[in-house]
PDB file of N, H, CA, C and O in Angstrom:
ATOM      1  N   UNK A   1       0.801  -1.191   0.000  1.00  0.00           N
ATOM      2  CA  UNK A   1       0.000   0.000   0.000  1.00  0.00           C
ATOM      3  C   UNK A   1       0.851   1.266   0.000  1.00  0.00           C
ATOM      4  O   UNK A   1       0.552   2.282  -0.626  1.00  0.00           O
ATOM      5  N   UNK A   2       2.164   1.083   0.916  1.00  0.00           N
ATOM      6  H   UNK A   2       2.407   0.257   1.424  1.00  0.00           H
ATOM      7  CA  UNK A   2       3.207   2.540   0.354  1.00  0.00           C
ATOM      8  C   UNK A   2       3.194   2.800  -0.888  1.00  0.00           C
ATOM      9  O   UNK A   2       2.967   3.963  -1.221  1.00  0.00           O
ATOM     10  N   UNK A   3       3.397   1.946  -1.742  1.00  0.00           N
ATOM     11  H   UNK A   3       3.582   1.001  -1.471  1.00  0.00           H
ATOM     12  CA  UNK A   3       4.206   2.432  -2.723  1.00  0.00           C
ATOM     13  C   UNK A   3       2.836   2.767  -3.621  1.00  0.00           C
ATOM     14  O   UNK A   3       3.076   3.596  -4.498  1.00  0.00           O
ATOM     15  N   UNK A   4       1.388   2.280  -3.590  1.00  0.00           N
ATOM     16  H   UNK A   4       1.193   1.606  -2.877  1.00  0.00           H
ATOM     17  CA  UNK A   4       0.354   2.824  -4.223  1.00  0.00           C
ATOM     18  C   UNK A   4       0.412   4.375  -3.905  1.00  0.00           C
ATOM     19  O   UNK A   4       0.516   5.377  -4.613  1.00  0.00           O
ATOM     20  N   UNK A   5       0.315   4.184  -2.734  1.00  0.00           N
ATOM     21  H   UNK A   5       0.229   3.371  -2.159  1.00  0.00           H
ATOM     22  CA  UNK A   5       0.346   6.233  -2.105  1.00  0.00           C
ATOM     23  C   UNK A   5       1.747   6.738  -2.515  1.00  0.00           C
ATOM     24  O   UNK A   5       1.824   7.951  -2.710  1.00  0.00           O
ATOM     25  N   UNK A   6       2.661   6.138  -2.648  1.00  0.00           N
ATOM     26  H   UNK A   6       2.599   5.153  -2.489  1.00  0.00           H
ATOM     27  CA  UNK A   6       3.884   7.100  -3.479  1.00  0.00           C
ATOM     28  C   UNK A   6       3.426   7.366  -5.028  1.00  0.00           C
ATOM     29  O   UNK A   6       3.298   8.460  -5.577  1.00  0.00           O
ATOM     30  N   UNK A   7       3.268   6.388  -5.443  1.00  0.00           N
ATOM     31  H   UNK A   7       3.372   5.499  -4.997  1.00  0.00           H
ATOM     32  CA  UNK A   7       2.304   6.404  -6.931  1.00  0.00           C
ATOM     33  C   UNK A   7       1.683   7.507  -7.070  1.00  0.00           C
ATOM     34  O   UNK A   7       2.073   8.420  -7.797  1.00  0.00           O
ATOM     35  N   UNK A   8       0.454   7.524  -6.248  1.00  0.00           N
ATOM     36  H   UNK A   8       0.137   6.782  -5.657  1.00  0.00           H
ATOM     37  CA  UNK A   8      -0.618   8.099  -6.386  1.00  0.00           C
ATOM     38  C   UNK A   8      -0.011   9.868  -6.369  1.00  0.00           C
ATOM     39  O   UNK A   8      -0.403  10.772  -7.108  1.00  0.00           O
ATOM     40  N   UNK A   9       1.117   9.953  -5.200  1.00  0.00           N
ATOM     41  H   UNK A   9       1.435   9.219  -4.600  1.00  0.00           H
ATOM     42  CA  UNK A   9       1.810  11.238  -4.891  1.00  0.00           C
ATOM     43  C   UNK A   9       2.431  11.529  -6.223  1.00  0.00           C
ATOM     44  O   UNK A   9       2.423  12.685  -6.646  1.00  0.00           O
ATOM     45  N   UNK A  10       2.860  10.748  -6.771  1.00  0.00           N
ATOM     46  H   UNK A  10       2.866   9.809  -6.427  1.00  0.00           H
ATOM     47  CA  UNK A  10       3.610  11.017  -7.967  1.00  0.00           C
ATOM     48  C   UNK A  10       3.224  12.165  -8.920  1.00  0.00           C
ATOM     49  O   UNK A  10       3.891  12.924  -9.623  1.00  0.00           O
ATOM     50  N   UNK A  11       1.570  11.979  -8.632  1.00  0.00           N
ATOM     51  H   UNK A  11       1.027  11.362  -8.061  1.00  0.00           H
ATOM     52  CA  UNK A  11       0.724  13.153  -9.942  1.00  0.00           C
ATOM     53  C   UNK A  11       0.599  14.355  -9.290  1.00  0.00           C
ATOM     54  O   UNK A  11      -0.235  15.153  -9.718  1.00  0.00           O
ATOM     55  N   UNK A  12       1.377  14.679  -8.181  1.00  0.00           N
ATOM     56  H   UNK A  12       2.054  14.031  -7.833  1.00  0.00           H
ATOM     57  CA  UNK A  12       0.675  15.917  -7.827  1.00  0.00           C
ATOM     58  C   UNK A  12       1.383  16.809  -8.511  1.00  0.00           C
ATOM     59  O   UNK A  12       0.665  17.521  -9.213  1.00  0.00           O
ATOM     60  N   UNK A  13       2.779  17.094  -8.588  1.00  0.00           N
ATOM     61  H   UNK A  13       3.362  16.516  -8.017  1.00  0.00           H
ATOM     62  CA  UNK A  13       3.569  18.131  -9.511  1.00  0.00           C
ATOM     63  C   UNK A  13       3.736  17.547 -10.972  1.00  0.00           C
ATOM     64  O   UNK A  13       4.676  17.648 -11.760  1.00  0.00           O
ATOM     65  N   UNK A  14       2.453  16.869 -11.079  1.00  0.00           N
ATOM     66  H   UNK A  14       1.689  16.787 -10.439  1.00  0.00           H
ATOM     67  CA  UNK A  14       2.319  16.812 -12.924  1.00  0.00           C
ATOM     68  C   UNK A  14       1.597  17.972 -13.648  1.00  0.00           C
ATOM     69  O   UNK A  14       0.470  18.410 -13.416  1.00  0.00           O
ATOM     70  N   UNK A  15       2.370  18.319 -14.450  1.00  0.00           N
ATOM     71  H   UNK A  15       3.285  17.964 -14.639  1.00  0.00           H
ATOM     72  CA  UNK A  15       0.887  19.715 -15.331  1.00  0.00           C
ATOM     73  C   UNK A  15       0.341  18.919 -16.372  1.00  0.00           C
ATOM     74  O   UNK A  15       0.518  19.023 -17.586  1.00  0.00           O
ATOM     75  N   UNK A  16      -0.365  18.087 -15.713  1.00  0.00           N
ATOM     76  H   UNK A  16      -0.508  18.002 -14.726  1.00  0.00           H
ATOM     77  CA  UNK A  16      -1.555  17.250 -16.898  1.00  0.00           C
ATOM     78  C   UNK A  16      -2.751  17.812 -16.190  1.00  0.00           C
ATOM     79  O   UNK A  16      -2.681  18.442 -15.134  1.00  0.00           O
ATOM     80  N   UNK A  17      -3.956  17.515 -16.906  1.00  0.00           N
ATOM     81  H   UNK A  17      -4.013  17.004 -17.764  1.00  0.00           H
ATOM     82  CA  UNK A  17      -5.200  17.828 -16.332  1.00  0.00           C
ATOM     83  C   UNK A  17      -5.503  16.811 -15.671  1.00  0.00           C
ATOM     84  O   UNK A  17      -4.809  15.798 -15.591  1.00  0.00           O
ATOM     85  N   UNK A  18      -6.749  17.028 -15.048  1.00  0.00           N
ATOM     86  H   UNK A  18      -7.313  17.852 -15.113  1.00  0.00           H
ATOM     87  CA  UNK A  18      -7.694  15.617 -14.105  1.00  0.00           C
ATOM     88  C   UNK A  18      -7.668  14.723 -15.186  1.00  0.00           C
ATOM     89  O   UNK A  18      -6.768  13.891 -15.299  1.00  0.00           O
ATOM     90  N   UNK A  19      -8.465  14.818 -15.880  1.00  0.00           N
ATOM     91  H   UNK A  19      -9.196  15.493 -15.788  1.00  0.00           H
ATOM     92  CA  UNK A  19      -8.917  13.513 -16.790  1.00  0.00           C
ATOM     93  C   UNK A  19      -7.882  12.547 -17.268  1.00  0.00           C
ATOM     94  O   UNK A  19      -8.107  11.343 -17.149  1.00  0.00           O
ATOM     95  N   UNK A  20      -6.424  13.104 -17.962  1.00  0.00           N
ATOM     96  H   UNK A  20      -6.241  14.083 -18.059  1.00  0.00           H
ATOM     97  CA  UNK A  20      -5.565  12.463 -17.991  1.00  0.00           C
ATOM     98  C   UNK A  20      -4.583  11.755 -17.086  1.00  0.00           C
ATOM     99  O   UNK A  20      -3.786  10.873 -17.408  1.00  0.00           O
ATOM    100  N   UNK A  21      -4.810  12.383 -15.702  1.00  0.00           N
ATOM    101  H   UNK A  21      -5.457  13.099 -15.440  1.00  0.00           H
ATOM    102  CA  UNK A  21      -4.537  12.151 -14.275  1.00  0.00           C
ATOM    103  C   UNK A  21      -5.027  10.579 -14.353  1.00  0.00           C
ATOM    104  O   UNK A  21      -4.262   9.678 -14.009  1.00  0.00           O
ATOM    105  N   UNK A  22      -6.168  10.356 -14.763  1.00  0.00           N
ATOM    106  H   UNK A  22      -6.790  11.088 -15.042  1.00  0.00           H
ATOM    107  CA  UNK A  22      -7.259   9.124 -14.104  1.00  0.00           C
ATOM    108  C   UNK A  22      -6.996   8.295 -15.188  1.00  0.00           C
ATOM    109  O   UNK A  22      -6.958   7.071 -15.060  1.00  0.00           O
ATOM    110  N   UNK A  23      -6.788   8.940 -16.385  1.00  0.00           N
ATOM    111  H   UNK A  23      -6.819   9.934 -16.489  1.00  0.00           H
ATOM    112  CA  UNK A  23      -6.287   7.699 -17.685  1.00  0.00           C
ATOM    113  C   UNK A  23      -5.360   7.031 -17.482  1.00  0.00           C
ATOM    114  O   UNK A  23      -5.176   5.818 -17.586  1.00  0.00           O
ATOM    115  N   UNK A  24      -4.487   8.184 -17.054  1.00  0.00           N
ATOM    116  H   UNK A  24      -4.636   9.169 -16.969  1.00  0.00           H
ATOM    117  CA  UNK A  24      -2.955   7.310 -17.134  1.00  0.00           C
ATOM    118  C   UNK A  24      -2.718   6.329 -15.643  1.00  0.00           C
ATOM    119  O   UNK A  24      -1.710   5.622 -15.632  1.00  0.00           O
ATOM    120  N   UNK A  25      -3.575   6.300 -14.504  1.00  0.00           N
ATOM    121  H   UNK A  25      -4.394   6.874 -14.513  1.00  0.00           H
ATOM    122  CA  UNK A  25      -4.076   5.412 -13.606  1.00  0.00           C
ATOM    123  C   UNK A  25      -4.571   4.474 -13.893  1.00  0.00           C
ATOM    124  O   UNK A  25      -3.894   3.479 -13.634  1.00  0.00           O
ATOM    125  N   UNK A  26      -5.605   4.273 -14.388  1.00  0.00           N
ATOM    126  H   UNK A  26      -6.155   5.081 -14.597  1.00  0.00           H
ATOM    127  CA  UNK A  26      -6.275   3.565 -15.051  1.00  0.00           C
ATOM    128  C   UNK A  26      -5.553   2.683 -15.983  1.00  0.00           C
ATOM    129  O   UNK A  26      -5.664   1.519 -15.597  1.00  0.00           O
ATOM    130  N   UNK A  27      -4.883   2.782 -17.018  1.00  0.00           N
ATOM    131  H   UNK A  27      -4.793   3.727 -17.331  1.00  0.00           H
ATOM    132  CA  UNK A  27      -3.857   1.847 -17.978  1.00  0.00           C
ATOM    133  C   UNK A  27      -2.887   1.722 -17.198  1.00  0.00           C
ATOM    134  O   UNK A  27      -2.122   0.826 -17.555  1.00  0.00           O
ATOM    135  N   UNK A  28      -2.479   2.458 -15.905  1.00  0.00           N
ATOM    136  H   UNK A  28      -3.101   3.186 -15.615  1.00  0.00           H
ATOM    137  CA  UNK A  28      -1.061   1.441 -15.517  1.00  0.00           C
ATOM    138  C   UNK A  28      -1.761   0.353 -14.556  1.00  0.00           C
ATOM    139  O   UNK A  28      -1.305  -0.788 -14.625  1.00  0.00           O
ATOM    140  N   UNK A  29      -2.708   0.569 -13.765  1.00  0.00           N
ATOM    141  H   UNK A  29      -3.079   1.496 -13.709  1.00  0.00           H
ATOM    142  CA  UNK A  29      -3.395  -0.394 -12.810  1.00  0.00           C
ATOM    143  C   UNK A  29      -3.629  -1.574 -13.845  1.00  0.00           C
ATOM    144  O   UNK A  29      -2.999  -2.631 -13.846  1.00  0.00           O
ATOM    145  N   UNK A  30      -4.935  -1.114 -14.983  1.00  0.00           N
ATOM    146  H   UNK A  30      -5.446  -0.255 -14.982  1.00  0.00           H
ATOM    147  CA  UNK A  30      -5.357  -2.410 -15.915  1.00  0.00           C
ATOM    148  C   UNK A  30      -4.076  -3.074 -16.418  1.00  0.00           C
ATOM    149  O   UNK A  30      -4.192  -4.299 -16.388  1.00  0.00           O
ATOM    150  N   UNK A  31      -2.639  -2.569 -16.968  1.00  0.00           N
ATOM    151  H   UNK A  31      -2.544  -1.574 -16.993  1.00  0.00           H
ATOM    152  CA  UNK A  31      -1.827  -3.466 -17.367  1.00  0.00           C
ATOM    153  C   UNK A  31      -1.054  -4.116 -16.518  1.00  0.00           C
ATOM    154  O   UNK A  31      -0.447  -5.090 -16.962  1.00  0.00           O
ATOM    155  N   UNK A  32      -0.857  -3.687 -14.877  1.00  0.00           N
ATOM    156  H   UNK A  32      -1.350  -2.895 -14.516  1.00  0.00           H
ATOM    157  CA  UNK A  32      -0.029  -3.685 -13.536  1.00  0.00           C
ATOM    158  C   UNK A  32      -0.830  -5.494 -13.457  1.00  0.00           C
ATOM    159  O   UNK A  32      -0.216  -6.556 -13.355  1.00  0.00           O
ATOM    160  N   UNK A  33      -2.373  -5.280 -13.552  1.00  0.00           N
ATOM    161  H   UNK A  33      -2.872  -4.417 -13.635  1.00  0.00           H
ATOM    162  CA  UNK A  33      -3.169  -6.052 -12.449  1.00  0.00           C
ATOM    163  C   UNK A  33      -3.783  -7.368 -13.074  1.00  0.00           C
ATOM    164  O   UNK A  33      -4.063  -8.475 -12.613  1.00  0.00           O
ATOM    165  N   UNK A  34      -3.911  -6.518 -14.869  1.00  0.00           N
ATOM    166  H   UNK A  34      -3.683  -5.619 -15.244  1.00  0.00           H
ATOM    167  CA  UNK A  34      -4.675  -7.831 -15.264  1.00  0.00           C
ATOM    168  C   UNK A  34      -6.320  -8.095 -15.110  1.00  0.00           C
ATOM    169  O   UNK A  34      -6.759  -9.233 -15.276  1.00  0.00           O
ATOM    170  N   UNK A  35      -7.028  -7.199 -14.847  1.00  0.00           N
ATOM    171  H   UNK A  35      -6.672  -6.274 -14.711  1.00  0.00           H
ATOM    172  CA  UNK A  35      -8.315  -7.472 -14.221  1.00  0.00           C
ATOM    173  C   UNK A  35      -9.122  -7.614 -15.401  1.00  0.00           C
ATOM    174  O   UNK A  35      -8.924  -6.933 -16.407  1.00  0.00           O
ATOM    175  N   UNK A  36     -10.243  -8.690 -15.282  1.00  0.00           N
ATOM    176  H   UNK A  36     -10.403  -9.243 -14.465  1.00  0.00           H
ATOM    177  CA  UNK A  36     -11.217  -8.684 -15.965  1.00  0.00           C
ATOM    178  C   UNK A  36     -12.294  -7.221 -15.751  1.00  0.00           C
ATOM    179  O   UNK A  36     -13.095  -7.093 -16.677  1.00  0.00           O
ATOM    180  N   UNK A  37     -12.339  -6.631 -15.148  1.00  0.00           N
ATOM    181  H   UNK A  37     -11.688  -6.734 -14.395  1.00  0.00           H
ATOM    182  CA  UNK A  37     -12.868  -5.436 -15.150  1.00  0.00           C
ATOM    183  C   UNK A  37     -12.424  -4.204 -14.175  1.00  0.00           C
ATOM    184  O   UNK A  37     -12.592  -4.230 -12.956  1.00  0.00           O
ATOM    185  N   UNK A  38     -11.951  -3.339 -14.747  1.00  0.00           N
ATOM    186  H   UNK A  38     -11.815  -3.318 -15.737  1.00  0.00           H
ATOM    187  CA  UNK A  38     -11.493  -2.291 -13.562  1.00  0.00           C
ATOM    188  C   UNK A  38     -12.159  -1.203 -14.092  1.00  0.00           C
ATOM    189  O   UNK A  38     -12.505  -1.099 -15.269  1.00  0.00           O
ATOM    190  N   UNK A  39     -12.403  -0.086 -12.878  1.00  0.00           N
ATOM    191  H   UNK A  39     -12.123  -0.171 -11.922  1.00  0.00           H
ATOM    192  CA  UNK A  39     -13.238   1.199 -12.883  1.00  0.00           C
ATOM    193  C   UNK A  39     -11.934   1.982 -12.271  1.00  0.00           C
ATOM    194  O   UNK A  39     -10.963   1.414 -11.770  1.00  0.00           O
ATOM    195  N   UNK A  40     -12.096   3.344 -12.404  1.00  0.00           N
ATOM    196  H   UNK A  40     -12.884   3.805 -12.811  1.00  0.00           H
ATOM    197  CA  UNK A  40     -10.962   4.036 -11.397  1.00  0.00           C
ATOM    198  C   UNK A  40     -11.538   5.393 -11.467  1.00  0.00           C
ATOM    199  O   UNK A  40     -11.634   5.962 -12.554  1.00  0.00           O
ATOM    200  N   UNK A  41     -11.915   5.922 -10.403  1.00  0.00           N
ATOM    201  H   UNK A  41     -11.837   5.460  -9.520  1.00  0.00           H
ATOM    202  CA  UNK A  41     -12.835   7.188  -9.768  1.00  0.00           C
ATOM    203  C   UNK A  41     -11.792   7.802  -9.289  1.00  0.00           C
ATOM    204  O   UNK A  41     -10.905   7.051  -8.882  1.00  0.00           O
ATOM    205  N   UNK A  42     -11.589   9.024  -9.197  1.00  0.00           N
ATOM    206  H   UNK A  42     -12.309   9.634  -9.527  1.00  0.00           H
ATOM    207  CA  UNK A  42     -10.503  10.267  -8.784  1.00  0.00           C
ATOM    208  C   UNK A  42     -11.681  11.318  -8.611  1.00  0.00           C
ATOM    209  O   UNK A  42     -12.477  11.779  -9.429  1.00  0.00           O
ATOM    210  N   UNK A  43     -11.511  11.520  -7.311  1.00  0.00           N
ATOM    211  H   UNK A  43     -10.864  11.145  -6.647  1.00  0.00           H
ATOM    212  CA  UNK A  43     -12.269  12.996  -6.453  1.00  0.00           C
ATOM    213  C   UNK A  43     -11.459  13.629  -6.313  1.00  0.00           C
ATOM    214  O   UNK A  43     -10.518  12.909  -5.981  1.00  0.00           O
ATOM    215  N   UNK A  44     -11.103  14.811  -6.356  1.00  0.00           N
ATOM    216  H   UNK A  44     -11.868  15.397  -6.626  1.00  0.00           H
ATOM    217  CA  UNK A  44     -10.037  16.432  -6.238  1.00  0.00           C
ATOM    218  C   UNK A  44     -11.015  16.896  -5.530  1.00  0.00           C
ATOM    219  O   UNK A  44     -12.246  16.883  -5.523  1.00  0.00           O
ATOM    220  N   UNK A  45      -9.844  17.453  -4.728  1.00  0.00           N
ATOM    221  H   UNK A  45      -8.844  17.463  -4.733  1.00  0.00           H
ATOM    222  CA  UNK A  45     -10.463  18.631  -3.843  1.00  0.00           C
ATOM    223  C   UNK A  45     -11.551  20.363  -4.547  1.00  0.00           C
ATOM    224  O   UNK A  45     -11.320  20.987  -5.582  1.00  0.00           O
ATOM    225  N   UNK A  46     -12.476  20.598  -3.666  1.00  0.00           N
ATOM    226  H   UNK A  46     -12.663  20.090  -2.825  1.00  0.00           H
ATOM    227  CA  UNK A  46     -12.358  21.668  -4.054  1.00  0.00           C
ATOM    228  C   UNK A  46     -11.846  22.683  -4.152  1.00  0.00           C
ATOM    229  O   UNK A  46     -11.245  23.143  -3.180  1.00  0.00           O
ATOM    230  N   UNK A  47     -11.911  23.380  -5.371  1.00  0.00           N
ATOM    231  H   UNK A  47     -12.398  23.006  -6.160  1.00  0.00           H
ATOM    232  CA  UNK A  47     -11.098  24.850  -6.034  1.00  0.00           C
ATOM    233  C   UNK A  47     -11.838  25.402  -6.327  1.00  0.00           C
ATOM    234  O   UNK A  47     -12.533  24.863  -7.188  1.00  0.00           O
ATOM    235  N   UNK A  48     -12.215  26.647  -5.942  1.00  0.00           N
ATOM    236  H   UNK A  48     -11.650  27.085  -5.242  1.00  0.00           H
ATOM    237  CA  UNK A  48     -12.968  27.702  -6.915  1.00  0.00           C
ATOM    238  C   UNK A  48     -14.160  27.182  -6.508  1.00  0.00           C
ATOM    239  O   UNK A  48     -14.826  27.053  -7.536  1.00  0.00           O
ATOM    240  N   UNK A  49     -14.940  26.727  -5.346  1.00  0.00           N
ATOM    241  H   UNK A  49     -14.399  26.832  -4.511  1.00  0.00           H
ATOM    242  CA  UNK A  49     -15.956  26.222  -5.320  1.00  0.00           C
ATOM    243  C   UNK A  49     -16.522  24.975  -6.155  1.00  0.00           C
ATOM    244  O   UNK A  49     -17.698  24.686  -5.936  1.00  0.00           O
ATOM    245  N   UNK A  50     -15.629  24.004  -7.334  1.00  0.00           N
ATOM    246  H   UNK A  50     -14.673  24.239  -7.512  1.00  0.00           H
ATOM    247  CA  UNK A  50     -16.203  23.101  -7.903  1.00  0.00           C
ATOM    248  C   UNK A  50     -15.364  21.944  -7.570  1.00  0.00           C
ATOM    249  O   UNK A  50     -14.136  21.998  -7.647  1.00  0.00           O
ATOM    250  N   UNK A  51     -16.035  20.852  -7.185  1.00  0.00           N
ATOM    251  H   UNK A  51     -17.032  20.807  -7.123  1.00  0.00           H
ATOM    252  CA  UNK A  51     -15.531  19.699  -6.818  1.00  0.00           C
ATOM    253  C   UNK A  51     -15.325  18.579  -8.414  1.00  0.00           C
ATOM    254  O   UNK A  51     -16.235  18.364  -9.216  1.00  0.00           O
ATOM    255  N   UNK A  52     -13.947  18.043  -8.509  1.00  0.00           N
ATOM    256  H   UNK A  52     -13.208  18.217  -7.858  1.00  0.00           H
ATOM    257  CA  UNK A  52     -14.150  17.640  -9.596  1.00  0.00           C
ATOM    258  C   UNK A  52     -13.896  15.841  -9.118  1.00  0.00           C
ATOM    259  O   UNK A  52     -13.303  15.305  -8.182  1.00  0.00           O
ATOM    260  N   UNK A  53     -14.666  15.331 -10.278  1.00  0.00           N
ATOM    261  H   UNK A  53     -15.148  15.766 -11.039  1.00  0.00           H
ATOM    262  CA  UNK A  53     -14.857  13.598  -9.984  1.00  0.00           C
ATOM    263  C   UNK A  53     -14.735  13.029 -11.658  1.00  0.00           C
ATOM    264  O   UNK A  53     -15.581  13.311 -12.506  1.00  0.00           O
ATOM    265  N   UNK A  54     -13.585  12.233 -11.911  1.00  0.00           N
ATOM    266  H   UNK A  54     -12.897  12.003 -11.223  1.00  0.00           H
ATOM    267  CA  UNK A  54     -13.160  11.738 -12.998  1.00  0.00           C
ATOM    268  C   UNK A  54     -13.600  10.307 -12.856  1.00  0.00           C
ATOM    269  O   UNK A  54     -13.873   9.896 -11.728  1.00  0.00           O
ATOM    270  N   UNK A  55     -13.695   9.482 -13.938  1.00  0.00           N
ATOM    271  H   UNK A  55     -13.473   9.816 -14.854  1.00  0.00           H
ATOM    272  CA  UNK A  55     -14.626   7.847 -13.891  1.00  0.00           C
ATOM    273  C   UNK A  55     -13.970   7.317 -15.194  1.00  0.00           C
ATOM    274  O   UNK A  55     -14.366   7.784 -16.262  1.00  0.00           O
ATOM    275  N   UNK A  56     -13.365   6.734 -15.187  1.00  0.00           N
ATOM    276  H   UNK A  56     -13.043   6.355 -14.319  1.00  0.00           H
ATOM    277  CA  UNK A  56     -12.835   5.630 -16.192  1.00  0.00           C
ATOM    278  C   UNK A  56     -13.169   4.399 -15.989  1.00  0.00           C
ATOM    279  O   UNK A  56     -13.450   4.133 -14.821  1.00  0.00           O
ATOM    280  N   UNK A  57     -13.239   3.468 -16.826  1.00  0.00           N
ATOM    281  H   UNK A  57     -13.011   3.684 -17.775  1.00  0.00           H
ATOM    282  CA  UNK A  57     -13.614   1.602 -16.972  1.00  0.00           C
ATOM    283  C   UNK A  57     -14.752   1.693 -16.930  1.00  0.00           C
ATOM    284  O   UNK A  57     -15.417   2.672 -17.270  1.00  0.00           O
ATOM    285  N   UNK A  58     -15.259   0.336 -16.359  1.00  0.00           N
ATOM    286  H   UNK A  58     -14.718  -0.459 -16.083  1.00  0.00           H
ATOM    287  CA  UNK A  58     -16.800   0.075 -16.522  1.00  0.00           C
ATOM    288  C   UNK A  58     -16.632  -1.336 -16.032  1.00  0.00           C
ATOM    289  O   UNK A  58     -15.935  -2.178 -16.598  1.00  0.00           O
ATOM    290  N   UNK A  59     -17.612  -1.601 -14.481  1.00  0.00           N
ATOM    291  H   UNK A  59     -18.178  -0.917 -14.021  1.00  0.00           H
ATOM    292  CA  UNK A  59     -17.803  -2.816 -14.162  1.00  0.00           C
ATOM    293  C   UNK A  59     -18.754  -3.633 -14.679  1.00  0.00           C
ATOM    294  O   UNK A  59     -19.754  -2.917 -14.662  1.00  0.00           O
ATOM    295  N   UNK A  60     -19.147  -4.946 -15.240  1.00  0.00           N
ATOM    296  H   UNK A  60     -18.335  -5.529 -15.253  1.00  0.00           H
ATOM    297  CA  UNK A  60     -19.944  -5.236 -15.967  1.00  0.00           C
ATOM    298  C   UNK A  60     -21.077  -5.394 -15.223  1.00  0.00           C
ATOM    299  O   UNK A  60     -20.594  -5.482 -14.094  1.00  0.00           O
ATOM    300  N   UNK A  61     -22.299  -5.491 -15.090  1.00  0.00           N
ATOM    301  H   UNK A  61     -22.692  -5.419 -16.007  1.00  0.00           H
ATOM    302  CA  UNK A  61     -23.735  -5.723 -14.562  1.00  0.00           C
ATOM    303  C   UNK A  61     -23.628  -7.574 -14.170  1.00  0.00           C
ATOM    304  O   UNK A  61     -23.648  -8.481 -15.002  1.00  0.00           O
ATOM    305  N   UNK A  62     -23.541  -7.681 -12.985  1.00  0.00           N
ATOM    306  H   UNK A  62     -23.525  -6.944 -12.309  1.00  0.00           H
ATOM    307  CA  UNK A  62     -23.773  -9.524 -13.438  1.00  0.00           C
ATOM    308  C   UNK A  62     -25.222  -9.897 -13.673  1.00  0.00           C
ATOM    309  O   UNK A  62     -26.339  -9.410 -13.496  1.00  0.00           O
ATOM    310  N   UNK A  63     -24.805 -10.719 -14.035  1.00  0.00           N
ATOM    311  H   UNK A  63     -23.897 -11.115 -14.178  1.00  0.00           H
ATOM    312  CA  UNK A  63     -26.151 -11.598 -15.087  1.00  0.00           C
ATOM    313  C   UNK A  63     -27.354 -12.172 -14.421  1.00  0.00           C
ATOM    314  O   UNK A  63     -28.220 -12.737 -15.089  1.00  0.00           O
TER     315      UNK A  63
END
């Protein structure tokens, strides 16, 4: 779990936006992990009064 939270620290002095923040999470987890289905949600703090919430993958509905 350290080294997820060093990870995760990693993006803070990135000048990418949110959305690409959660992409590039998203493809290193799905190629890291292997999962038949992964989702990956990123909440940011608020700024300026707007709270921002990014959503990549898609868990499937079971049957």
């Amino acid at each position: 779990l350290k080294s997820l939270k060093y990870y995760f620290l990693s993006y803070r002095d990135v000048g990418i936006y949110q959305e690409e923040a959660t992409h590039r999470i998203y493809e290193d987890l799905k190629a890291a992990l292997q999962p038949r289905a992964i989702k990956v949600t990123t909440i940011y703090n608020i700024r300026g009064g707007i709270e921002t919430t990014c959503e990549m993958g898609k868990i499937p509905d079971p049957d």
